[in-house]
N, C-alpha and C positions, 0 to 999 in steps of 0.2 A: 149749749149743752153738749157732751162727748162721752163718749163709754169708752172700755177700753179691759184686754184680759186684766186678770189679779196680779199677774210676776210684772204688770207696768212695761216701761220700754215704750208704748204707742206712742203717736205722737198727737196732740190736741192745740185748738188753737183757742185764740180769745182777742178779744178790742182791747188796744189801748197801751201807751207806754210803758215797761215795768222791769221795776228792779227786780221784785221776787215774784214768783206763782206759785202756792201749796195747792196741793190736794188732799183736805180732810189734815190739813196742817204739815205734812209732808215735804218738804222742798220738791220742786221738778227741776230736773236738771236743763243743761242745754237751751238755756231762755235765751230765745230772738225774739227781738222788736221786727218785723217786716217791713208793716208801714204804721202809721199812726189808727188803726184799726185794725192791726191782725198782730198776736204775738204766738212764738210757735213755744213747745216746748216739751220734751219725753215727759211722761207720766212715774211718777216715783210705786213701786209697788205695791197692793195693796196691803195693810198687815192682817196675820191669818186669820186671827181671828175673827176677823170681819166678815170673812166669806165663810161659810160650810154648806154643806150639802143641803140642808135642811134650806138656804137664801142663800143662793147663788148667785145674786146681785148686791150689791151695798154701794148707795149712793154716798158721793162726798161733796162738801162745799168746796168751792174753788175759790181762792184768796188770792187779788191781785194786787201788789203792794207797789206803788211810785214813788217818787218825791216826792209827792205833795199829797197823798192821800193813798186811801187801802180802801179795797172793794171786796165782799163777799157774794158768789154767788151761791147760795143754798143749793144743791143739791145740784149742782152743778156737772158733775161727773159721775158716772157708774160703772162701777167695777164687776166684772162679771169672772165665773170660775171658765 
């Protein structure tokens, strides 16, 4: 699990080899592989309307896509104002 502000940029990690990582469907930029258990990658921004004052937080799934298979994690990240 990783949180991270709404304008994105942080950076969050995750297991495992991977072509793509979204957030809440989002492409994240800058994907490293590290090693066979850690992938690095910026967080793509949150869109606005997800956050306002009234929830200042909004979780998102985290989608890690390989060659040979795609993983979700449900709520996997949160976006905070």
């Amino acid at each position: 699990y990783g949180q991270g502000f709404s304008g994105g940029g942080g950076s969050a990690a995750s297991g495992g080899i991977a072509t793509t990582v979204t957030f809440g469907g989002i492409p994240a930029t800058e994907v490293k592989v590290v090693d066979e258990n850690t992938i690095q990658a910026v967080t793509p921004a949150c869109q606005r309307s997800r956050i306002s004052l009234s929830q200042p937080y909004k979780s998102a799934d985290v989608t890690v896509t390989t060659p040979n298979s795609t993983a979700t994690l449900k709520d996997g990240f949160t976006y905070r104002k």
